[in-house]
C-alpha positions in Angstrom: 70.5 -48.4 304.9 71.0 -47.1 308.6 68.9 -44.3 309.3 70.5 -41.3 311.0 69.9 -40.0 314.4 70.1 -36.4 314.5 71.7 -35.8 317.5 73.1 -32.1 318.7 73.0 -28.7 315.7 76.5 -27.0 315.9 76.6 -23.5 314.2 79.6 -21.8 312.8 80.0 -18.0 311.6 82.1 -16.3 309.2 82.5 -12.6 308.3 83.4 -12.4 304.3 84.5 -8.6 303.5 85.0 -7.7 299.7 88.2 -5.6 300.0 88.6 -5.3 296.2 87.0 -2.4 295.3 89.6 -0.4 293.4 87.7 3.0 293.4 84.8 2.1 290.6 83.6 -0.6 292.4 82.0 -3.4 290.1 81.1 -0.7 287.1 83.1 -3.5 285.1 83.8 -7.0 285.1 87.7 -5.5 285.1 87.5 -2.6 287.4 87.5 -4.8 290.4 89.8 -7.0 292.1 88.2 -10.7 293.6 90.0 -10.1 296.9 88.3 -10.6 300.0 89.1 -11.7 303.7 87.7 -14.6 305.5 87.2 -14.1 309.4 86.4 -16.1 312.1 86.2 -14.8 315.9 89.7 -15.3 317.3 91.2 -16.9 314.9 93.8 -15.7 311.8 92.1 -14.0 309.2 92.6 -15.7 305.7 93.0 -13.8 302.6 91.2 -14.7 299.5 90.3 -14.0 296.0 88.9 -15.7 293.1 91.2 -18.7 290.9 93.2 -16.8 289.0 91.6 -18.2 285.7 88.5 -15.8 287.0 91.0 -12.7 287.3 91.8 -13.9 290.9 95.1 -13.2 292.9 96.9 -16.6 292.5 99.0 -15.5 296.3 95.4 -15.9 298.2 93.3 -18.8 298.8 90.2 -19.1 296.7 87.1 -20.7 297.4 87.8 -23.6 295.4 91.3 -24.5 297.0 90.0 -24.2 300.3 86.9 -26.7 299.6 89.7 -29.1 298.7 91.2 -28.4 301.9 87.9 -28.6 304.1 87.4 -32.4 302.7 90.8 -33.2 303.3 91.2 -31.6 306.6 87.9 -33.6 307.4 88.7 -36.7 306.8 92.2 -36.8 308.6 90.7 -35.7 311.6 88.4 -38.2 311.3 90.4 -40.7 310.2 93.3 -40.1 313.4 90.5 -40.5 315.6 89.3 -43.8 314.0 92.8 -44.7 314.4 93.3 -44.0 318.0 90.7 -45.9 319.2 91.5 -49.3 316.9 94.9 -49.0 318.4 95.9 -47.9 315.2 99.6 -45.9 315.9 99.8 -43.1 313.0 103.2 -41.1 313.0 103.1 -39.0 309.8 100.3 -38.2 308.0 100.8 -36.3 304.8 97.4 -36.2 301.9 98.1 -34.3 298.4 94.4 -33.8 297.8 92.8 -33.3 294.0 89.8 -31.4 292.9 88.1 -31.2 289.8 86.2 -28.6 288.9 83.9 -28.1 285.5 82.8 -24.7 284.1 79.5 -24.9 282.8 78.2 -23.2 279.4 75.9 -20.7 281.1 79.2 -19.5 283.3 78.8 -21.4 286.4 80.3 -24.5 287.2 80.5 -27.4 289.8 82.6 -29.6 291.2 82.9 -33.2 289.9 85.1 -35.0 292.2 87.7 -34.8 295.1 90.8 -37.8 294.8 92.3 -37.7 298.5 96.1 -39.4 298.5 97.1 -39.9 302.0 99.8 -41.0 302.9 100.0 -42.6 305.9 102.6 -44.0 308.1 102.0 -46.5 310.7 104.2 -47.5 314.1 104.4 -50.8 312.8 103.6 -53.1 309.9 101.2 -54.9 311.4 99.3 -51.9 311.6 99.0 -51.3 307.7 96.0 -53.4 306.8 93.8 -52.1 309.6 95.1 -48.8 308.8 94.0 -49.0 305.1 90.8 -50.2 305.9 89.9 -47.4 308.3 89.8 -44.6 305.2 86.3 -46.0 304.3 84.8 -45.1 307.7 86.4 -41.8 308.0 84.6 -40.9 304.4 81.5 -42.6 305.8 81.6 -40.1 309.4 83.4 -36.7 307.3 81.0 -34.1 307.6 82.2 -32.3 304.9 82.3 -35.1 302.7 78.7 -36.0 303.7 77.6 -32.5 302.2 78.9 -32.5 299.3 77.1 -33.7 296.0 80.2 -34.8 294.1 82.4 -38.2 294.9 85.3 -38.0 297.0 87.2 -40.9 296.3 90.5 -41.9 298.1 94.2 -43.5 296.8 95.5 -43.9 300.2 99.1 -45.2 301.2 100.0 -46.8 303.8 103.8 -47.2 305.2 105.6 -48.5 308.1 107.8 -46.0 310.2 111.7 -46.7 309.6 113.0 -44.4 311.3 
């Protein structure tokens, strides 16, 4: 196995702010609502909440969802840049991403895998084998992927552009 070189720290900050207190605060698990904002120095706040089978508002992101979204996000970036440099020409790039989570008996619960399902769509046909093959190293370099303790596994497509 390659050992690995640690190379520069990057930091990130966020500001989580429960908004939900509905006047009685948490005197019950029902007298409160989950919602909470997500902020990040100049950039959008996000408005979140718990999954609505944990009395969550199902019109916010929850913490869940946006896991999902963080491995997804990952690996596309990773994988366009992969891409780019093989010579790899990627037009469209759509992934409908899965997550499973499992509740556990004493209330808490984990994940137990992500299923990626990009769909990718290439310049030319040529492009699709090299294109497939390329998903492997983007999960091998996804820093997200690389901190989680579940599998993410990946059903990718790839397509030529007719357009």
């Amino acid at each position: 196995m390659q050992e690995k070189v640690m190379k520069e720290q990057h930091q990130y900050r966020a500001t989580i702010r429960w908004t939900g207190n509905k006047g009685e605060g948490t005197s019950n698990y029902r007298a409160y609502e989950r919602s909470h904002s997500i902020s990040i120095d100049n950039k959008l706040t996000i408005l979140g909440s718990s999954d609505p089978a944990f009395r969550g508002d199902r019109t916010k992101h929850n913490p869940e969802d946006l896991l999902v979204s963080s491995l997804s996000a990952c690996h596309m970036l990773w994988y366009l840049h992969l891409c780019s440099e093989a010579g790899v020409i990627i037009v469209d790039y759509v992934d409908n991403a899965t997550g499973i989570m499992i509740e556990t008996s004493n209330g808490g619960g984990q994940f137990a895998e992500v299923i990626l399902n990009p769909i990718v769509t290439v310049a030319d046909s040529s492009m699709i084998d090299k294109a497939n093959e390329l998903h492997k190293k983007a999960n091998e370099l996804c820093f997200i992927a690389n901190s989680v303790n579940f599998p993410v596994r990946h059903n990718p497509t790839s397509k030529e552009n007719n357009d």
